[in-house]
N, CA, C and O atoms as a GROMACS GRO file, in nm:
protein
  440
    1UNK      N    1   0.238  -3.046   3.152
    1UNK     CA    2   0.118  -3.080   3.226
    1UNK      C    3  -0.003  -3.015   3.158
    1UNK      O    4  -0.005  -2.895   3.132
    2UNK      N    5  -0.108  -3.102   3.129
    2UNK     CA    6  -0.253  -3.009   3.088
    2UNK      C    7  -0.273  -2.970   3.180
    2UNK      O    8  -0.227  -3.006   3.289
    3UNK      N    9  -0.396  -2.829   3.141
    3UNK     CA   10  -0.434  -2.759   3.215
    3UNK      C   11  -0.619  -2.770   3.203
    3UNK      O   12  -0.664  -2.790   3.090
    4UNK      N   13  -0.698  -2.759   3.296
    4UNK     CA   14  -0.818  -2.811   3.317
    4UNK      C   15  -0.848  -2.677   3.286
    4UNK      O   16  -0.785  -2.585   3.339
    5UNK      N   17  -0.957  -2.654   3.188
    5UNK     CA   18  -1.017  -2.519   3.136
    5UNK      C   19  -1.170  -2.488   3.155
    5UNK      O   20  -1.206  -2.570   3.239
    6UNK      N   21  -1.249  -2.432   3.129
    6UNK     CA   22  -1.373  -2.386   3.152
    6UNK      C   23  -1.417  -2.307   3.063
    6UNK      O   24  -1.333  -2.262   2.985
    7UNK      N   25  -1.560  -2.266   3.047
    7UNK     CA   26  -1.602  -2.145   2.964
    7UNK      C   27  -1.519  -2.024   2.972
    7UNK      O   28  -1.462  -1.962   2.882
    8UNK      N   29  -1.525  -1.994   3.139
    8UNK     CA   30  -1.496  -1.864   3.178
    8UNK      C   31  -1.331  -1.840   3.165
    8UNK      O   32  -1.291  -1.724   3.180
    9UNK      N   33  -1.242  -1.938   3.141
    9UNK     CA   34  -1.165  -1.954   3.051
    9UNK      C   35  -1.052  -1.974   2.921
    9UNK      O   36  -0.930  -1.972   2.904
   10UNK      N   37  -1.158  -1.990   2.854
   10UNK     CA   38  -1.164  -2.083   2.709
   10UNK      C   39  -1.077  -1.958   2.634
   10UNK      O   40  -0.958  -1.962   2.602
   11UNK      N   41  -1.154  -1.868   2.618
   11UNK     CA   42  -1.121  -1.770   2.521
   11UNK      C   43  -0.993  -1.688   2.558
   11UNK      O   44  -0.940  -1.623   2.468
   12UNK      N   45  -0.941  -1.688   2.686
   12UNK     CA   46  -0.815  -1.625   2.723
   12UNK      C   47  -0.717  -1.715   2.680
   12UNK      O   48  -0.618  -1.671   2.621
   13UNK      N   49  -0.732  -1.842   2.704
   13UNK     CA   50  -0.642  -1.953   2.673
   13UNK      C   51  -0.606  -1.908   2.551
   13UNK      O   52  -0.499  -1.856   2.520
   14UNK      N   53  -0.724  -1.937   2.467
   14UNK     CA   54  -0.691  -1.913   2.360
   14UNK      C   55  -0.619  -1.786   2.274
   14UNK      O   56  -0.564  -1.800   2.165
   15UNK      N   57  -0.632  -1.669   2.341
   15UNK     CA   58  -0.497  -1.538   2.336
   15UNK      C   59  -0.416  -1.558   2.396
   15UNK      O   60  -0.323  -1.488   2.356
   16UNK      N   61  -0.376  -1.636   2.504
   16UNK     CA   62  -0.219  -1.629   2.540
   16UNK      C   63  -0.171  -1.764   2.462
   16UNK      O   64  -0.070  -1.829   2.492
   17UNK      N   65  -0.225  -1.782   2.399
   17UNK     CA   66  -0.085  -1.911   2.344
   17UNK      C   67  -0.127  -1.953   2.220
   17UNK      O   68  -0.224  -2.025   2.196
   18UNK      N   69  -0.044  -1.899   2.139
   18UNK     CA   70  -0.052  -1.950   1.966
   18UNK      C   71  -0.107  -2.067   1.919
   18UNK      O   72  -0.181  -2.044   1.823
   19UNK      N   73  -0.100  -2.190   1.950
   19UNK     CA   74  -0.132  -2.316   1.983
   19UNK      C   75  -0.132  -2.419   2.092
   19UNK      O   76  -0.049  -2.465   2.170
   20UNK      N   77  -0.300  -2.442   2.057
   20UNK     CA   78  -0.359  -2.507   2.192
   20UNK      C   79  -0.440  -2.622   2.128
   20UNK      O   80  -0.507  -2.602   2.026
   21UNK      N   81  -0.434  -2.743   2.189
   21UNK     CA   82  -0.468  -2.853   2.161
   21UNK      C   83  -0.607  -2.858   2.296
   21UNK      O   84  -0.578  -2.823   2.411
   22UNK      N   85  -0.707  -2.891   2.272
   22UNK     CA   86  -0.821  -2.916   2.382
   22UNK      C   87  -0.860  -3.070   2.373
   22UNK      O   88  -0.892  -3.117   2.264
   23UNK      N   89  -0.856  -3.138   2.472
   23UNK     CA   90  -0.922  -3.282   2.443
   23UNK      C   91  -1.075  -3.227   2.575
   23UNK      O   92  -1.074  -3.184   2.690
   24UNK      N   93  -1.175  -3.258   2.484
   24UNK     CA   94  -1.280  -3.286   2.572
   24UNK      C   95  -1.328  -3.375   2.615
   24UNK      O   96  -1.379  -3.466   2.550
   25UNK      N   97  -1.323  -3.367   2.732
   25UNK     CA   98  -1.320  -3.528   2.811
   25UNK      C   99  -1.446  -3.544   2.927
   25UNK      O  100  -1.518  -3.449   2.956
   26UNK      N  101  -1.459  -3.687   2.991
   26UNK     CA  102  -1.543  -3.706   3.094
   26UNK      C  103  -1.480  -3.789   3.170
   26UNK      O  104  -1.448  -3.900   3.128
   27UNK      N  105  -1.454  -3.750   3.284
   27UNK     CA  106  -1.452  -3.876   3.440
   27UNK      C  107  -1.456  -3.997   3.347
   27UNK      O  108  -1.376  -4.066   3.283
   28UNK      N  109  -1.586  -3.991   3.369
   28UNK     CA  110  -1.634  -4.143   3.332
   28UNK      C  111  -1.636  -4.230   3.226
   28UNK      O  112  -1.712  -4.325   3.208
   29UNK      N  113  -1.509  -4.175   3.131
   29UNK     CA  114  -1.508  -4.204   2.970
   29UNK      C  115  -1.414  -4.312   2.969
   29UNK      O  116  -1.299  -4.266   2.975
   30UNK      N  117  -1.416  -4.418   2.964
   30UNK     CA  118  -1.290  -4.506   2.955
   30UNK      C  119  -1.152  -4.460   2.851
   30UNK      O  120  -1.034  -4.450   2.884
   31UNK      N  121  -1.222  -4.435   2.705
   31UNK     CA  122  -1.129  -4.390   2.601
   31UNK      C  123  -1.030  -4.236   2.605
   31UNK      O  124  -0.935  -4.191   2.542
   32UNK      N  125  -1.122  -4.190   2.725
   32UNK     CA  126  -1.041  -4.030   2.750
   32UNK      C  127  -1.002  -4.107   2.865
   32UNK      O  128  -1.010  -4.215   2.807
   33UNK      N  129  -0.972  -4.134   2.966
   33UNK     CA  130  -0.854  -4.187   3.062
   33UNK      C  131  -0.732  -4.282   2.996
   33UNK      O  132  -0.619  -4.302   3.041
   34UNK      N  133  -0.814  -4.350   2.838
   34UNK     CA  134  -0.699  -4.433   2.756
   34UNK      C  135  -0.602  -4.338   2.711
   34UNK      O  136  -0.483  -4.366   2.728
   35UNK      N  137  -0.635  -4.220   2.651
   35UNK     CA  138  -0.538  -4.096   2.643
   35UNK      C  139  -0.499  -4.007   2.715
   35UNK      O  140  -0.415  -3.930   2.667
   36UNK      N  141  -0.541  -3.988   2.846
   36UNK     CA  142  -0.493  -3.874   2.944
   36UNK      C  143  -0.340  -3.855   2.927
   36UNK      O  144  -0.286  -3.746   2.909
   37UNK      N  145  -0.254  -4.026   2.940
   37UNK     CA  146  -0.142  -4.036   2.934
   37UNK      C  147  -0.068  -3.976   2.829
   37UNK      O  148   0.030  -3.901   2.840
   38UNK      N  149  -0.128  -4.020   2.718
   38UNK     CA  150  -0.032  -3.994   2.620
   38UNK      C  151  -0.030  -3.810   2.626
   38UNK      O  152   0.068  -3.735   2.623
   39UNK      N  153  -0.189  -3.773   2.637
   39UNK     CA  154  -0.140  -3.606   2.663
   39UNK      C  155  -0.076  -3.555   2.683
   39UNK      O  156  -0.014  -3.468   2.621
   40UNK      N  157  -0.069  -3.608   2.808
   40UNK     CA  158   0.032  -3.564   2.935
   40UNK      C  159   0.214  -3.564   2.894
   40UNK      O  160   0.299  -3.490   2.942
   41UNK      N  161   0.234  -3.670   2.795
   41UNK     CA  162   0.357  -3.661   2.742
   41UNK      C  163   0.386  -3.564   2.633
   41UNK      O  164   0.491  -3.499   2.629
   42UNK      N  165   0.244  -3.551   2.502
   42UNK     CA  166   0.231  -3.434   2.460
   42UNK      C  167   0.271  -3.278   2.474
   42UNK      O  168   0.336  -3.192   2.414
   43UNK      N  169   0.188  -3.295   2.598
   43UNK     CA  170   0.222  -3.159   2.676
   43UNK      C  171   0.348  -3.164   2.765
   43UNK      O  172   0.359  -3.071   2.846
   44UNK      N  173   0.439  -3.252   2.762
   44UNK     CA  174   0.572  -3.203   2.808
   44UNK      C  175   0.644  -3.194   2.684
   44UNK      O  176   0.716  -3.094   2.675
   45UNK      N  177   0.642  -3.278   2.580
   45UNK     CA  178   0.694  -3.276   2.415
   45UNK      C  179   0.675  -3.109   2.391
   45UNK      O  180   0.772  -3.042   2.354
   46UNK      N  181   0.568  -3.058   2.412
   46UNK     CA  182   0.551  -2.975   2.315
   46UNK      C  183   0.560  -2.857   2.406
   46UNK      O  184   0.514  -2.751   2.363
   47UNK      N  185   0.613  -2.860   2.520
   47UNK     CA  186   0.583  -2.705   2.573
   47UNK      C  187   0.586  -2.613   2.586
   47UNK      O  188   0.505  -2.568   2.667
   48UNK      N  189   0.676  -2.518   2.521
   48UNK     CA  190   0.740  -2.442   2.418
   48UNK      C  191   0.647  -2.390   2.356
   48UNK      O  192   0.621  -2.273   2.387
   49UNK      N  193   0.548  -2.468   2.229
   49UNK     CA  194   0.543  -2.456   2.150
   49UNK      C  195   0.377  -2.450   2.147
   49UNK      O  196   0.331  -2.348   2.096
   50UNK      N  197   0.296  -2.534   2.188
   50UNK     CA  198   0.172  -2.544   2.213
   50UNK      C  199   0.160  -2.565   2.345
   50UNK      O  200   0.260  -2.596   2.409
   51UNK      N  201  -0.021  -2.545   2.436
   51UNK     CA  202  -0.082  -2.572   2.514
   51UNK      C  203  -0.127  -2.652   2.496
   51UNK      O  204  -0.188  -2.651   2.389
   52UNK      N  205  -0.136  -2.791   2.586
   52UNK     CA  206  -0.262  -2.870   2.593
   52UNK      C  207  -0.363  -2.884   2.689
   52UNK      O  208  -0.317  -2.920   2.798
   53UNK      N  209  -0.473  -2.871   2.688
   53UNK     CA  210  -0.576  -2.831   2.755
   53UNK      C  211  -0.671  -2.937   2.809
   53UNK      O  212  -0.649  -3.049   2.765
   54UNK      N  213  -0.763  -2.927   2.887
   54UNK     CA  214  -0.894  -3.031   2.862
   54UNK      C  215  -1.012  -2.946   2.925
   54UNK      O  216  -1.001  -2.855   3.008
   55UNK      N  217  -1.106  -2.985   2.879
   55UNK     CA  218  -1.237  -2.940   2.899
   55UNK      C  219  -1.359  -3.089   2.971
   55UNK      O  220  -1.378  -3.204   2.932
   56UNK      N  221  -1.409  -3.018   3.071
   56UNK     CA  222  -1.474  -3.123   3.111
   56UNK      C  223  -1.623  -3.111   3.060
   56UNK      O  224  -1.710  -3.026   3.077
   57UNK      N  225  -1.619  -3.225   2.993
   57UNK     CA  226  -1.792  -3.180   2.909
   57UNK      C  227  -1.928  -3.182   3.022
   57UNK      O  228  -2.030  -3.117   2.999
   58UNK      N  229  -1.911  -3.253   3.127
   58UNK     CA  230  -2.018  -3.246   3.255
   58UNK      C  231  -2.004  -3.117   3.294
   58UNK      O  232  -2.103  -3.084   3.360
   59UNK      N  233  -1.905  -3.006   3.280
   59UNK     CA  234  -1.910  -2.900   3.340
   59UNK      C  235  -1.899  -2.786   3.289
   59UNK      O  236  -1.902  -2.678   3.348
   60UNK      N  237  -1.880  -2.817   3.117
   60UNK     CA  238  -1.903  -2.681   3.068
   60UNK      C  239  -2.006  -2.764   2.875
   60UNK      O  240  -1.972  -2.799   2.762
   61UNK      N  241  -2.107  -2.756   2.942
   61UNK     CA  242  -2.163  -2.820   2.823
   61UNK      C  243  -2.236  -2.691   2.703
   61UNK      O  244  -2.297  -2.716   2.599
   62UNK      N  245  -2.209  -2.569   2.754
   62UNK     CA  246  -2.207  -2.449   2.648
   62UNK      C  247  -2.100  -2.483   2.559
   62UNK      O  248  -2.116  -2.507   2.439
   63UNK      N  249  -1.940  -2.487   2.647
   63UNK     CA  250  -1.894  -2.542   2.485
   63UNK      C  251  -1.899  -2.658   2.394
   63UNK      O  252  -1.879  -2.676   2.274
   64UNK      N  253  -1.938  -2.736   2.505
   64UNK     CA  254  -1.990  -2.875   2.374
   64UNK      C  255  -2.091  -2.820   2.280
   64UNK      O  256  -2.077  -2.868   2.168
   65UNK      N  257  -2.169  -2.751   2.288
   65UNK     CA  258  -2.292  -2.699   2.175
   65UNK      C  259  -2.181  -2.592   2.131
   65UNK      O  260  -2.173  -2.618   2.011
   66UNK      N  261  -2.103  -2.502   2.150
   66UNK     CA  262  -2.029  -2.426   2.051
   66UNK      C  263  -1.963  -2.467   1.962
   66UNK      O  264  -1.948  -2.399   1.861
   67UNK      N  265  -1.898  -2.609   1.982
   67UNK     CA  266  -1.788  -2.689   1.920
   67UNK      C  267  -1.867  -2.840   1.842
   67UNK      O  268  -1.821  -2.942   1.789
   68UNK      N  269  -1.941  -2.812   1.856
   68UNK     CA  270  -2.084  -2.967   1.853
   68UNK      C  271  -1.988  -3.061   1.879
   68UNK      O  272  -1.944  -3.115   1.777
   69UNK      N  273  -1.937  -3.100   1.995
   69UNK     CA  274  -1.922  -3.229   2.063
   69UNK      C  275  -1.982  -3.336   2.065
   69UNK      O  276  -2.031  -3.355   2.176
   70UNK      N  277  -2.007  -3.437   1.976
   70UNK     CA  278  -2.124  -3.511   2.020
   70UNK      C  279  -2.020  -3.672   2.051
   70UNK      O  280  -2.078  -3.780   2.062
   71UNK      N  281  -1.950  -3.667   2.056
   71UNK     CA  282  -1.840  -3.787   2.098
   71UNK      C  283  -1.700  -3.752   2.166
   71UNK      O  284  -1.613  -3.673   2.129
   72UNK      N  285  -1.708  -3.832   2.274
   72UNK     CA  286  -1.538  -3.777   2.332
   72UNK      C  287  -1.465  -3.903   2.311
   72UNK      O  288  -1.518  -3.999   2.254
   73UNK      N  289  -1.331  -3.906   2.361
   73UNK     CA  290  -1.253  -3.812   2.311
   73UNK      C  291  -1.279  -3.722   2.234
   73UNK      O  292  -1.360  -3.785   2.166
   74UNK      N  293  -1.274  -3.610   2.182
   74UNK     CA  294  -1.262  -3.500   2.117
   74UNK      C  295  -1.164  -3.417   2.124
   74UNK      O  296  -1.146  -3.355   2.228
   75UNK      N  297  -1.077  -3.400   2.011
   75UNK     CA  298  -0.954  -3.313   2.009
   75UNK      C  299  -0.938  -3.198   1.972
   75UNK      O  300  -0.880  -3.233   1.870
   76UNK      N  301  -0.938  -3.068   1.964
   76UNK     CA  302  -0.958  -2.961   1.872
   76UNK      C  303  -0.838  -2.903   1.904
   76UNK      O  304  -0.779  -2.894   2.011
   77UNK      N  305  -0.811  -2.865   1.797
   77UNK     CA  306  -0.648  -2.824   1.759
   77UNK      C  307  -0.677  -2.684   1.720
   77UNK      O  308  -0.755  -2.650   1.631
   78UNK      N  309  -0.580  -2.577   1.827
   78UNK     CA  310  -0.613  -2.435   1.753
   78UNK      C  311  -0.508  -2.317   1.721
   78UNK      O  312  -0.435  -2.306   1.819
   79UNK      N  313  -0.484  -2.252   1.648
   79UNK     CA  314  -0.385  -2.186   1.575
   79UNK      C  315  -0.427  -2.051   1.587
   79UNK      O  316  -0.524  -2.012   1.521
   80UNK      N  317  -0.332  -1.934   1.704
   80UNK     CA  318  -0.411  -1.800   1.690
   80UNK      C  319  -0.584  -1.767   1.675
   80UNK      O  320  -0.647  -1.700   1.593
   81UNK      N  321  -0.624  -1.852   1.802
   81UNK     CA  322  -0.764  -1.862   1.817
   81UNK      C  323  -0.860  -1.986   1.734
   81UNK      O  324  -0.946  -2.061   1.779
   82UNK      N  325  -0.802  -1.969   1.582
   82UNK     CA  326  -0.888  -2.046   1.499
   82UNK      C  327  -0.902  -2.208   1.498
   82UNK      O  328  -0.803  -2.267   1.542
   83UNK      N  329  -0.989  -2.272   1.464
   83UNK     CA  330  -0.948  -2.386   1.478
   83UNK      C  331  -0.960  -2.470   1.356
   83UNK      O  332  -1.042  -2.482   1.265
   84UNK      N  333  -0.835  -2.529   1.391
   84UNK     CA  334  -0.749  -2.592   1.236
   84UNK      C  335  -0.776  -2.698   1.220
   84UNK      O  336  -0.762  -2.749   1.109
   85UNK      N  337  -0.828  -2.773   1.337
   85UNK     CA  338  -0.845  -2.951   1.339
   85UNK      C  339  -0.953  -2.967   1.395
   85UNK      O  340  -1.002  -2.880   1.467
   86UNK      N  341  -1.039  -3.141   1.359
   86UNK     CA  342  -1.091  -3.189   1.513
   86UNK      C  343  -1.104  -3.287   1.469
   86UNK      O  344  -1.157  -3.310   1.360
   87UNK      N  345  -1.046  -3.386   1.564
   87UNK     CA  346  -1.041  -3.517   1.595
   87UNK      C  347  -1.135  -3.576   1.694
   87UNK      O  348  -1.168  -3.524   1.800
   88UNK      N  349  -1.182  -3.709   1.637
   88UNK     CA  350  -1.256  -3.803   1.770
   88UNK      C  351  -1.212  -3.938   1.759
   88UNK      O  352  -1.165  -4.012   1.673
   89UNK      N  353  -1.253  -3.946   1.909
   89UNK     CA  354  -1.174  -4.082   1.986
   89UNK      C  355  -1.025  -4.111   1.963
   89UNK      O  356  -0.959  -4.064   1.872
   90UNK      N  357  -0.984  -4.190   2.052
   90UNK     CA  358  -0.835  -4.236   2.097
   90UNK      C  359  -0.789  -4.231   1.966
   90UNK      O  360  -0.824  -4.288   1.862
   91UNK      N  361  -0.698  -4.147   1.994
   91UNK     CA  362  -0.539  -4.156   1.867
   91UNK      C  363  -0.436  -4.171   1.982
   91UNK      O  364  -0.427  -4.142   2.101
   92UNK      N  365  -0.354  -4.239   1.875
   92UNK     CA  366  -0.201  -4.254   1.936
   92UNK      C  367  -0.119  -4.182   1.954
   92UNK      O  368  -0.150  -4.079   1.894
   93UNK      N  369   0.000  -4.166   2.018
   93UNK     CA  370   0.117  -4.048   2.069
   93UNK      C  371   0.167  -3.998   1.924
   93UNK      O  372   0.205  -3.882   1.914
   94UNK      N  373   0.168  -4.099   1.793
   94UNK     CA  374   0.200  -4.063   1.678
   94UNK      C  375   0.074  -3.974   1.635
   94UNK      O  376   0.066  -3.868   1.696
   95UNK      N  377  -0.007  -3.994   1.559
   95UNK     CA  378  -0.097  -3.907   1.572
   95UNK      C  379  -0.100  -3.811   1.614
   95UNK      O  380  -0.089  -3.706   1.550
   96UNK      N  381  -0.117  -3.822   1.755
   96UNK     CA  382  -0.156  -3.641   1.781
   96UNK      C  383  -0.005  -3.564   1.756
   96UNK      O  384  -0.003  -3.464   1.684
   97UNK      N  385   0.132  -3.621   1.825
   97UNK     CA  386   0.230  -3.557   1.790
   97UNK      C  387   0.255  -3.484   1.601
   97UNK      O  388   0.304  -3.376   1.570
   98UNK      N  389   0.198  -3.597   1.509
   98UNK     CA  390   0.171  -3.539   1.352
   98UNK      C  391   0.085  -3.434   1.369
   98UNK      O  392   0.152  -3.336   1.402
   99UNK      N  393   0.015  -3.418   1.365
   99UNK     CA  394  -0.123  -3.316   1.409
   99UNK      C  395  -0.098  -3.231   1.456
   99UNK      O  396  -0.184  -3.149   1.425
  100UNK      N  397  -0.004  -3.173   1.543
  100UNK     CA  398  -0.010  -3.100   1.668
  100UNK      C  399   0.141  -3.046   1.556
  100UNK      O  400   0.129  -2.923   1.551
  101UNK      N  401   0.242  -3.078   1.490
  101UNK     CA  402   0.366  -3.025   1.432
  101UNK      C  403   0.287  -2.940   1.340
  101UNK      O  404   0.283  -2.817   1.335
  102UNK      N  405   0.213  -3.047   1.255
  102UNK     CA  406   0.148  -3.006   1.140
  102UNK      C  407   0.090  -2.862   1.158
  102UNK      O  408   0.118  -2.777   1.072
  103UNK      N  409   0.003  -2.826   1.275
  103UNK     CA  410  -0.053  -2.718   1.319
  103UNK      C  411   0.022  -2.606   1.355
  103UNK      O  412  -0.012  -2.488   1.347
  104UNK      N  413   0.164  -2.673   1.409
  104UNK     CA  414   0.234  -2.536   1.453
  104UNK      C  415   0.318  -2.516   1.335
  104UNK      O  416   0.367  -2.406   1.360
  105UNK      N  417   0.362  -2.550   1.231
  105UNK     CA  418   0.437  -2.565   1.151
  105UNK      C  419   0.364  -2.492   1.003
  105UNK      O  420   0.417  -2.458   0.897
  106UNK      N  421   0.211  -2.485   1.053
  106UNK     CA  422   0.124  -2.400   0.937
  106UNK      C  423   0.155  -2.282   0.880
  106UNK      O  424   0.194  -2.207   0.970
  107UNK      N  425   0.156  -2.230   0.778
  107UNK     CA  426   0.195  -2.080   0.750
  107UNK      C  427   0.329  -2.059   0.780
  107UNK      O  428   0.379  -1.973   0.708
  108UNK      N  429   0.419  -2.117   0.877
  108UNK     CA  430   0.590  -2.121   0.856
  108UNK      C  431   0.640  -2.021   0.765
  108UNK      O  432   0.684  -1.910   0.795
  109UNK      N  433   0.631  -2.062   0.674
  109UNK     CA  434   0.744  -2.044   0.539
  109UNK      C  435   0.658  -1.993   0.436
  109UNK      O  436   0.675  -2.031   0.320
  110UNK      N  437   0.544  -1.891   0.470
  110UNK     CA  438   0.490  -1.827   0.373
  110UNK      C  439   0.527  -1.635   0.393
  110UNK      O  440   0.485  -1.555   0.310
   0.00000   0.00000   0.00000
């Protein structure tokens, strides 16, 4: 299940869990309700292993200017705080599932 995040937040998320996927989204976005779903399967795929998150851009628009959001969907993919990715608009369950291995699978075998 995602978890609905905030400023006040953001940054704890991001210390308790090695990898965290954020989609920043709006109510009123057709293309972020086209992916809620697939998230949502995401985040049972992966739960173990990564967080998936969402951020509501009507309600925390400090991090849209931290992250320069200027289109949602928006995906940001993050690894021990940092962030490794960012994606915009609708990708597919393939996609983000590549993306999201790729990220946890970084540094592995070094």
């Amino acid at each position: 299940m995602t978890q609905v995040i905030n400023s006040l937040n953001f940054e704890t998320t991001l210390k308790q869990n090695e990898v965290v996927l954020v989609d920043f989204y709006a109510d009123w976005c057709g293309p972020c309700r086209a992916i809620s779903e697939t998230l949502e399967r995401i985040s049972s795929e992966f739960e173990r292993q990564a967080l998936v998150a969402k951020v509501n851009i009507d309600k925390s628009p400090e991090l849209c200017r931290l992250f320069e959001i200027t289109s949602i969907p928006s995906l940001l993919y993050f690894k021990n705080r940092k962030l490794m990715a960012k994606e915009t608009g609708v990708r597919s369950h393939a996609q983000i599932a590549a993306q999201i291995s790729k990220i946890i699978n970084h540094n592995r075998n070094k």
